[in-house]
C-alpha positions in Angstrom: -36.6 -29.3 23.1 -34.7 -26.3 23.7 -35.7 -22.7 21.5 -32.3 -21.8 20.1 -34.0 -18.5 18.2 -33.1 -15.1 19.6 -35.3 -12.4 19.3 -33.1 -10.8 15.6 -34.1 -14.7 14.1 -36.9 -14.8 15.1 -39.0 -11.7 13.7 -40.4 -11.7 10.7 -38.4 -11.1 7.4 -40.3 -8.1 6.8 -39.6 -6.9 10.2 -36.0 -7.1 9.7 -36.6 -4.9 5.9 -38.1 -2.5 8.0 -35.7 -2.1 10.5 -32.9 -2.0 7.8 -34.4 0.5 6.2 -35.1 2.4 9.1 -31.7 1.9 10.2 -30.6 3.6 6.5 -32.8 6.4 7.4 -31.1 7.3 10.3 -27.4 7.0 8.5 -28.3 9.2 5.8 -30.4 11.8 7.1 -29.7 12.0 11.3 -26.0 10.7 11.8 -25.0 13.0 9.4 -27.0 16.2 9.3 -24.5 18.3 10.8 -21.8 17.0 9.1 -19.1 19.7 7.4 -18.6 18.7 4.0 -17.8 21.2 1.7 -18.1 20.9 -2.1 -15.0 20.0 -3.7 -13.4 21.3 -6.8 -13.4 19.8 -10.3 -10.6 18.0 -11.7 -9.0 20.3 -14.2 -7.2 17.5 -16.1 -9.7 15.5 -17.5 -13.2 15.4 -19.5 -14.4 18.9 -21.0 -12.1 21.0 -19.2 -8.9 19.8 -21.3 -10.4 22.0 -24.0 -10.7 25.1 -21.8 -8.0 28.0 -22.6 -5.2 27.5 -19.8 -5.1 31.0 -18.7 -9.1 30.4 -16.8 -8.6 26.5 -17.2 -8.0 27.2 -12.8 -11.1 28.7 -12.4 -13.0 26.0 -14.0 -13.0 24.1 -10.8 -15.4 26.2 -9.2 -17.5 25.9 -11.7 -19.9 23.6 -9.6 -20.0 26.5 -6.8 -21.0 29.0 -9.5 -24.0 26.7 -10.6 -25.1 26.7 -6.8 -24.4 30.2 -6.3 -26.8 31.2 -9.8 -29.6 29.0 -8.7 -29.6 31.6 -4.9 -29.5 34.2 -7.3 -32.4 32.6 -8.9 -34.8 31.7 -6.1 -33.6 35.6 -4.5 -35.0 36.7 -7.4 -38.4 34.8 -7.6 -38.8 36.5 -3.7 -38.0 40.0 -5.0 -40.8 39.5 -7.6 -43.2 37.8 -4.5 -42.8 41.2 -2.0 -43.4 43.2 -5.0 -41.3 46.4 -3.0 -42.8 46.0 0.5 -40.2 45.8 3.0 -39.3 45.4 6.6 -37.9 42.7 8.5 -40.7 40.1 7.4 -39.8 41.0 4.1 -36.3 40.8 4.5 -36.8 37.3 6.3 -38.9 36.2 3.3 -36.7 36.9 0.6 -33.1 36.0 1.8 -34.1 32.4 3.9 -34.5 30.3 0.7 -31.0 31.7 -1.1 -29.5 30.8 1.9 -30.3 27.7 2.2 -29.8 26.8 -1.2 -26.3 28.3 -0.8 -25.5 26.2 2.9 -25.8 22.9 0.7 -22.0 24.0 -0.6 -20.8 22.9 2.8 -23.4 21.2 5.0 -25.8 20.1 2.1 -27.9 17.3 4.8 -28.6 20.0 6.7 -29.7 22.3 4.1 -32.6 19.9 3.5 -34.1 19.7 7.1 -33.6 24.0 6.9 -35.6 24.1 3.5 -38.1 21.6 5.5 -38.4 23.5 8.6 -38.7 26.5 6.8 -41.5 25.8 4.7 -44.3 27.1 7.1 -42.9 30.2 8.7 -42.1 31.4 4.8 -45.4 30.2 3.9 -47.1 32.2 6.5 -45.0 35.3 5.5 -46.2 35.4 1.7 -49.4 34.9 2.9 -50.1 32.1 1.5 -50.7 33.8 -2.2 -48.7 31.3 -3.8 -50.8 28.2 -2.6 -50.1 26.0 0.2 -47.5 25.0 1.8 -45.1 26.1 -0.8 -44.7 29.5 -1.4 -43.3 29.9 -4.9 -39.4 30.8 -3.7 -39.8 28.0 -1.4 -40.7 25.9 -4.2 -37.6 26.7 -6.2 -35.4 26.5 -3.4 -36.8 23.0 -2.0 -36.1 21.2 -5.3 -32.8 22.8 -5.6 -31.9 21.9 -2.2 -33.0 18.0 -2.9 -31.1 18.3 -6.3 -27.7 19.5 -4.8 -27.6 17.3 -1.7 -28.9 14.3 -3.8 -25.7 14.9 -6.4 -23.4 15.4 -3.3 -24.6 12.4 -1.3 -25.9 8.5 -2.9 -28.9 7.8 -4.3 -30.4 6.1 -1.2 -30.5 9.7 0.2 -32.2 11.5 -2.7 -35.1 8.5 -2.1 -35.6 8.8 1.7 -35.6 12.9 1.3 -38.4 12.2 -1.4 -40.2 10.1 0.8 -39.9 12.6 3.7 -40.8 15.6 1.9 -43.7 13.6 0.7 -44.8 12.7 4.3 -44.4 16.3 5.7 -46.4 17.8 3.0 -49.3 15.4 3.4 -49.2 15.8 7.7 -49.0 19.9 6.9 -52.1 20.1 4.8 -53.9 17.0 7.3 -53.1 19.2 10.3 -52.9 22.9 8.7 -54.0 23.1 5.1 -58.0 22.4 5.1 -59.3 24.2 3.2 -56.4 25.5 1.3 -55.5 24.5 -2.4 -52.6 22.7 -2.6 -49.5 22.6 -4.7 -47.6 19.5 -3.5 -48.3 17.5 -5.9 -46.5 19.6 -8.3 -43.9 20.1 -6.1 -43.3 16.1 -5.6 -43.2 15.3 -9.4 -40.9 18.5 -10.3 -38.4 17.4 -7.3 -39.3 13.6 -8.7 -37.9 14.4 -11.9 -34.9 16.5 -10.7 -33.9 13.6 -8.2 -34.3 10.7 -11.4 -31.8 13.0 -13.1 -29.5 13.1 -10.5 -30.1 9.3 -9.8 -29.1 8.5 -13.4 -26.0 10.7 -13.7 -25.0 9.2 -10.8 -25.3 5.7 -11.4 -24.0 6.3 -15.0 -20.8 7.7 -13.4 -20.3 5.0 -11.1 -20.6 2.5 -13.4 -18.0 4.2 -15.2 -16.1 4.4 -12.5 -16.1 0.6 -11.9 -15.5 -0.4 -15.3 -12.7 1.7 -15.3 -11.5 0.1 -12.5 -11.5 -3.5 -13.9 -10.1 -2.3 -17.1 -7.1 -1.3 -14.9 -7.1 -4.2 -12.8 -7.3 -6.6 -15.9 -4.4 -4.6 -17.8 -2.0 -5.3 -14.9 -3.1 -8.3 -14.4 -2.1 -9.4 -18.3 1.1 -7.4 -17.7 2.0 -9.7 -14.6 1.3 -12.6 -16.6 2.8 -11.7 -19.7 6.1 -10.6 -18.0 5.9 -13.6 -15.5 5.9 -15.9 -18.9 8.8 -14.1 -20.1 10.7 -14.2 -16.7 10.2 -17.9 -16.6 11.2 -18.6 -20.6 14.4 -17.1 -19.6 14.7 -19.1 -16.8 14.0 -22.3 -18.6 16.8 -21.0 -21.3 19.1 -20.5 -18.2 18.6 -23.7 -16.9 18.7 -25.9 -20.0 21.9 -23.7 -21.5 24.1 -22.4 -18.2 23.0 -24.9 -15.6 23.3 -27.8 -18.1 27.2 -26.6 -19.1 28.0 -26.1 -15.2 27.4 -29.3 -14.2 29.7 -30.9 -17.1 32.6 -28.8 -15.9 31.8 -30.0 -12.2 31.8 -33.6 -13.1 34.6 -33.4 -15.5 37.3 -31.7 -12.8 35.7 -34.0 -10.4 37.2 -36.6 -12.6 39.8 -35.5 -14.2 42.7 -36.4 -11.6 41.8 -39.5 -11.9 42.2 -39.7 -15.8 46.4 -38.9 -15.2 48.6 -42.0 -13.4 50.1 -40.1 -10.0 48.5 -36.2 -10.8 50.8 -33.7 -9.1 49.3 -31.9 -6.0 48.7 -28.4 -7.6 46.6 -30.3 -10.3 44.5 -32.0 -8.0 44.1 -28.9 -5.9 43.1 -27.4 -9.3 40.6 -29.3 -10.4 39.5 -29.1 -7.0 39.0 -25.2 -6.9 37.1 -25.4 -10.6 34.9 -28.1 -8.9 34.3 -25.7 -6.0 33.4 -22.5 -8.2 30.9 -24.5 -10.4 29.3 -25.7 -7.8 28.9 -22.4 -6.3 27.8 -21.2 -9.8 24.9 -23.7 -10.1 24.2 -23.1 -6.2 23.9 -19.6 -6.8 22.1 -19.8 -10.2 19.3 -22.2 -9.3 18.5 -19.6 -6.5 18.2 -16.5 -9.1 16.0 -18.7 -11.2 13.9 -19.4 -8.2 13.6 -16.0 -7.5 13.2 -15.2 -11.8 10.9 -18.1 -12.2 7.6 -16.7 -9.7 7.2 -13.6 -7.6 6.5 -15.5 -4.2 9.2 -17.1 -4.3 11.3 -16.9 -1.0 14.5 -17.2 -1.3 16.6 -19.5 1.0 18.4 -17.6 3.9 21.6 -18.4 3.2 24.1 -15.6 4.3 24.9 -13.0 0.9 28.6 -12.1 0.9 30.0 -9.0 2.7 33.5 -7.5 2.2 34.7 -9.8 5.0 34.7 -12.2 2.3 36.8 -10.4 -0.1 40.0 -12.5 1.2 38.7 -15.6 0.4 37.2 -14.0 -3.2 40.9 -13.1 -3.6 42.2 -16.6 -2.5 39.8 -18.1 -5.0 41.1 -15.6 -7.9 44.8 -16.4 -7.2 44.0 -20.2 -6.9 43.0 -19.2 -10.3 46.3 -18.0 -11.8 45.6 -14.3 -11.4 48.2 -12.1 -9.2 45.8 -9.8 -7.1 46.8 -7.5 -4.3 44.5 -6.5 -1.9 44.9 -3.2 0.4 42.0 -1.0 3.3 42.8 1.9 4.6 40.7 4.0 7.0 39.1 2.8 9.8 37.0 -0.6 9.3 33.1 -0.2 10.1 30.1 -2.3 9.3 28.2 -1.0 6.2 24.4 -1.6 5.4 23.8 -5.0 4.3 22.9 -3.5 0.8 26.1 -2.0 0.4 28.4 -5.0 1.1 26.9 -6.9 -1.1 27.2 -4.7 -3.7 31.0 -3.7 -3.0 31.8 -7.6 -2.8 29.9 -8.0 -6.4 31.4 -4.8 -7.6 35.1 -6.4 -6.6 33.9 -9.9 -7.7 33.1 -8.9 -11.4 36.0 -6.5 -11.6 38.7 -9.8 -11.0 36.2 -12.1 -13.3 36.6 -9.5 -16.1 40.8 -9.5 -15.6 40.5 -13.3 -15.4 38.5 -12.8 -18.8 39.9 -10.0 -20.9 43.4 -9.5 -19.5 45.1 -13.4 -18.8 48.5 -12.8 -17.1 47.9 -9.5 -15.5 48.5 -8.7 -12.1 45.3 -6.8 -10.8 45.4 -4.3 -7.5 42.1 -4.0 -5.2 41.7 -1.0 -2.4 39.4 -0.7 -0.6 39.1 2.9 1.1 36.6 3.2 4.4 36.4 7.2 4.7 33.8 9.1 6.4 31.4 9.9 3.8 31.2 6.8 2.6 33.0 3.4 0.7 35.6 4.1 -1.7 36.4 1.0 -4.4 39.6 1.2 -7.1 40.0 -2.6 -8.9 42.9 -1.7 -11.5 45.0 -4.2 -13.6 47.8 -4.0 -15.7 48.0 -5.3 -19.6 47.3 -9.3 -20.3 50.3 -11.2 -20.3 51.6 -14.7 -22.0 50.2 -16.9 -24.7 46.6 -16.8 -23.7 44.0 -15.0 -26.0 41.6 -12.6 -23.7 37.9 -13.9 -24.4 35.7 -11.4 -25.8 32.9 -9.5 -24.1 29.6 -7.7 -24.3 30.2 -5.7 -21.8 27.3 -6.4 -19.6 29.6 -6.8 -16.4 30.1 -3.1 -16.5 27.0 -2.4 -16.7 26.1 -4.3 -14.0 28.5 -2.7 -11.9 27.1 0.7 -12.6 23.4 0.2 -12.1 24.7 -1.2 -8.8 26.5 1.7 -7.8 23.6 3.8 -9.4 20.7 2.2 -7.3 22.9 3.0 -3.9 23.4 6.7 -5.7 27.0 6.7 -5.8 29.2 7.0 -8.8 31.2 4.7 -10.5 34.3 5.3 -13.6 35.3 2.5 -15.6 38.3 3.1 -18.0 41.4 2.2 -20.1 45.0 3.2 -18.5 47.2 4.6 -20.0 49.7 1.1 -19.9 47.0 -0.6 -21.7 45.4 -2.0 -18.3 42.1 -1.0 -17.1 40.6 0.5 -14.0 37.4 0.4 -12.0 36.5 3.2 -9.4 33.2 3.0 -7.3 32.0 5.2 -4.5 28.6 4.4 -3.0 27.7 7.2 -0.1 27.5 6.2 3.5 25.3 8.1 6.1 25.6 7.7 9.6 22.3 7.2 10.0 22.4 4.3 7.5 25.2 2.8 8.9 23.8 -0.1 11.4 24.7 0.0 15.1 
């Protein structure tokens, strides 16, 4: 039988715990000991700080670099007290190294911990060892400073392995070089102990927060999706059971109805035939917007959208439809963004349904102006005309129209004339760079 085990498998679990935690270790306090990382400012906007007069509400950020910058002041102070007036460079040496390093965990705090570390024998030997062994007493303050700031800047993994190495150092210093010597690292351990646990907790209080937080976000948008995906697809089902229900009558009725008269004349047949044609279009077009209303990953069919190179056969349809249109361009014909025909062909489309609508009998006039800036659009019409009654409206064609024109940042007029007609003007800006080649 063959060994399949590599060498990783086939160590012990507690090997592998080991090298893990080696291997965290390394990450925490090697890879990135040199790393720049300087302290950021607060957020002015939220917690405490909303309360802060807004003329120093600014400065407030800094607040964590003034914290850092008292506790220097602090441990420069405890080594002006230690060197009780001598000076000298050994003096000078003594008392600035600690503030220093307290202040160097503002922007490489990793390395501020191996300095306070390193430092701890050469400033021991300077005081003379008065203030017990290893840790003189400025070195004291400065140590637990440092392993407060860089725990609070970093994650709680780190504030354990510095623990654990400032632990092992102090016990090798006073093997190899304190006998004989009382020690204070045992104070020192359970003062930084107690600083770290602080830090620890704040930290994982905040986080916690944080994530919480997060989910209440993630559950609030998630119950908006759903509550506005029940509403899209209620309107769809009314859509469906109302419009689609009422299209397909009228299809299978002018389907039928030259069959209902004994020898039909040819423009009745061919009329039925164009009603047949435009419901059917209607319930094409309609079962692909509820498609579309009905779930968001819904992809819809590519089936070409209409461009102004349709507009002769929009106008065929209209006059098939009773309606006197005349259609003129002017300027020189170009392709147009695939946005922006769609949107002229709609804005032209519901211009001639509303004259078909609200003004029977009219004769309506559509230009269409390619100039350099852009697409120009005038639909006008003139008053209704014969016995039939215009159907009433809610106006929501206009209003279509214009968030059309609104969304491609153009502008858009919609008004009475003054022989009792009406008239549509659209422009929707072109840029050459838009324009496709």
């Amino acid at each position: 039988m063959t060994d399949t085990r590599t060498s990783d498998t086939s160590r012990s679990p507690e090997y592998r715990l080991a090298q893990v935690a080696v291997g965290g270790l390394r990450q925490e306090l090697f890879d990135d000991a040199f790393a720049y990382r300087p302290l950021p400012r607060l957020d002015t906007g939220g917690g405490g700080l909303r309360f802060v007069p807004r003329r120093i509400r600014p400065y407030t950020g800094y607040f964590p670099h003034a914290v850092v910058a008292g506790l220097a002041l602090i441990v420069l102070t405890i080594g002006l007290e230690r060197v009780d007036g001598a000076q000298g460079p050994a003096s000078a040496l003594y008392v600035l190294a600690s503030p220093v390093i307290v202040l160097m965990t503002l922007i490489r705090p990793v390395l501020a911990f191996w300095a306070s570390l390193a430092s701890v024998p050469f400033l021991g030997v300077l005081s003379g060892f008065a203030d017990g062994w290893p840790w003189a007493a400025n070195v004291f303050a400065a140590h637990v400073v440092v392993l407060a700031v860089t725990a609070a800047r970093t994650r709680p993994r780190t504030a354990g392995w510095m623990w654990v190495v400032t632990a092992g150092y102090a016990l090798l210093a006073e093997m190899l070089l304190g006998v004989g010597r009382s020690s204070n690292t045992l104070p020192l351990l359970f003062t930084s102990a107690l600083a770290l646990l602080a830090v620890t907790v704040v930290q994982v209080r905040r986080e916690a927060r944080r994530e919480v937080t997060a989910e209440r976000t993630v559950t609030a948008e998630e119950r908006s999706k759903r509550t506005v995906l029940e509403e899209r697809t209620t309107i769809a089902r009314e859509l469906h059971d109302v419009v689609a229900h009422h299209m397909s009558v009228v299809a299978i009725q002018a389907e039928a109805a030259p069959y209902r008269v004994e020898n039909p004349p040819p423009e009745l047949e061919q009329a039925f035939r164009t009603i047949r044609e435009n419901a059917v279009a209607a319930l094409t077009e309609l079962r692909r917007i509820l498609g579309v209303v009905r779930a968001e990953d819904y992809e819809a069919p590519d089936a070409p959208q209409p461009t102004l190179a349709d507009l002769d056969a929009l106008v065929e349809n209209v006059r098939s439809a009773g309606l006197g249109v005349e259609k003129t361009v002017t300027g020189a014909v170009r392709e147009l963004p695939q946005g922006v025909e769609l949107s002229a062909y709609r804005i032209v489309q519901e211009a001639l349904s509303n004259v078909l609508r609200h003004a029977p009998g009219a004769v309506a006039k559509v230009e269409v102006s390619h100039v350099l800036g852009g697409l120009g659009l005038r639909i006008v019409n003139g008053p209704p005309r014969g016995t039939v009654k215009p159907s009433p409206g809610a106006g929501h064609g206009i209003t279509g129209m214009r968030e059309r024109v609104t969304m491609l940042g153009g502008e858009m007029t919609a008004e009475p004339t003054a022989d009792g007609g009406y008239e549509v003007t659209a422009f929707v800006p072109v840029s050459r760079e838009e324009a496709p080649e």
